[in-house]
N, C-alpha and C positions, 0 to 999 in steps of 0.2 A: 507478650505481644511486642514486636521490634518495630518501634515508631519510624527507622528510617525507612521503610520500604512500606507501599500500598498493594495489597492484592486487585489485580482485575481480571476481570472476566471477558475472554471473548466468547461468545455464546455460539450458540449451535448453527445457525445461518451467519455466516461471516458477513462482513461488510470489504468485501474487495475491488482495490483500486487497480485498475490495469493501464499500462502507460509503455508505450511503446516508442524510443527514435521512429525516424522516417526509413529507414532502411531496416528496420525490422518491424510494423507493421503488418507485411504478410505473417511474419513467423507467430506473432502473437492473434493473429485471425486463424491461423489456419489451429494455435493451440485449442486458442477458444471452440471452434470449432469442432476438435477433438474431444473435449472436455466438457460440451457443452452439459450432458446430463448431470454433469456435478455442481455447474456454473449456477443451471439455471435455479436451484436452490437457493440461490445466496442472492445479496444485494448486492449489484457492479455499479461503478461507476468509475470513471476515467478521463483524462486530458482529452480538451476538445475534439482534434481530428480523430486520435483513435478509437473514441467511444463511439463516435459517429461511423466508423466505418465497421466496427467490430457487430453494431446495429444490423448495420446496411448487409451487413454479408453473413453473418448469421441468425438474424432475428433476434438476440437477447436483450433484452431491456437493457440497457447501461446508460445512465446518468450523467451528460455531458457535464465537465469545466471548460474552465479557458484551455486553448491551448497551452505545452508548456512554456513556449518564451514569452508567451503573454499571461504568464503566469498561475500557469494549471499546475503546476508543480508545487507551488507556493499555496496554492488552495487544497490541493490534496494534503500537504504537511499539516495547513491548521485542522482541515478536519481529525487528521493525525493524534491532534495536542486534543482536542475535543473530544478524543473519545469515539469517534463517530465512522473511523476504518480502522480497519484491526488485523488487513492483510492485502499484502502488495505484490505485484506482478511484474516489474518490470523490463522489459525487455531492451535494455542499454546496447547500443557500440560503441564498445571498446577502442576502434578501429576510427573513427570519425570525430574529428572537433565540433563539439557543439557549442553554438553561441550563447545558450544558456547553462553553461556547465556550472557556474554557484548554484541556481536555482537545485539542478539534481545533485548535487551534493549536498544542499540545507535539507533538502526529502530525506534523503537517503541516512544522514546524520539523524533527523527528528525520530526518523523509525528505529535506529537504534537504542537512542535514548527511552523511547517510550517501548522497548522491547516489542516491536511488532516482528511477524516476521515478514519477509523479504525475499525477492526470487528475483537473479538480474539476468537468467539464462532460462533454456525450455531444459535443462537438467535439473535445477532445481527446482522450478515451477513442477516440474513432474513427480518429483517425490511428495512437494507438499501438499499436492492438491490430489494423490492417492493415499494420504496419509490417514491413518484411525481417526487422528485429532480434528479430521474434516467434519467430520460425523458429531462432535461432541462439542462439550462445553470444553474449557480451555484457562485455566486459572495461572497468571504469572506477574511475576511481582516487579514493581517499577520503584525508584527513586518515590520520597513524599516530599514532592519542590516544597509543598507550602512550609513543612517542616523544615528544611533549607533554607528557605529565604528570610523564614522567621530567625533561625540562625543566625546566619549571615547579615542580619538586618540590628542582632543583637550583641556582634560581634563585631563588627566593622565603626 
């Protein structure tokens, strides 16, 4: 057994966060929309405004946070660390200064660290949410902090 690395499991109903800039928005309504018969299997939840409109415009249950500059971004990353979403949607511009660009770069880093995966475009988004792996269980292995810190704590 290789103590630095922990297996998890995302399970069969995902736990997905969807988060969308203000300029894309439409593009992540009109996915959803798309996509809904696959959606509507899974657990959503998302950054303030666009959970709410994603609601409003096609009926899916999705689970409002804060906005992200009022720090929905930063709420979706601990649930991240928790355990508690295990797949991400986001629909970034690239093209646009946002005034909370740390906060989407701490998400965006947390997801990798915790191996989640991650869609910042509707090309990617579209592979992973036709993907087999949507259907099933899902086992993949992450750093074991506590092992680390225990280290680190015995090393320092």
């Amino acid at each position: 057994m290789n103590e630095e690395f922990l297996t998890l499991t995302i399970g069969k109903q995902k736990n997905i966060a969807l988060i969308a800039h203000d300029s894309k928005k439409p593009e992540l309504i009109s996915w959803c929309e798309e996509h809904k018969d696959v959606l509507k299997n899974h657990f959503l939840c998302g950054t303030g405004t666009t959970a709410r409109m994603i609601t409003d415009k096609t009926g899916l249950p999705v689970k409002g946070y804060n906005s992200g500059p009022l720090g929905g971004d930063q709420q979706i990353g601990a649930r991240i660390v928790e355990g508690r979403i295990d797949f991400v949607i986001f629909f970034s511009d690239p093209l646009t200064a946002q005034p909370h660009d740390p906060d989407v770069k701490a998400l965006l880093r947390i997801a990798q660290v915790y191996d989640i995966p991650i869609a910042n475009n509707r090309a990617t988004a579209d592979f992973m949410i036709t993907s087999s792996l949507m259907d099933q269980e899902y086992d993949h292995q992450v750093v074991n902090f506590r092992r680390n810190i225990e280290h680190r704590a015995n090393t320092l």
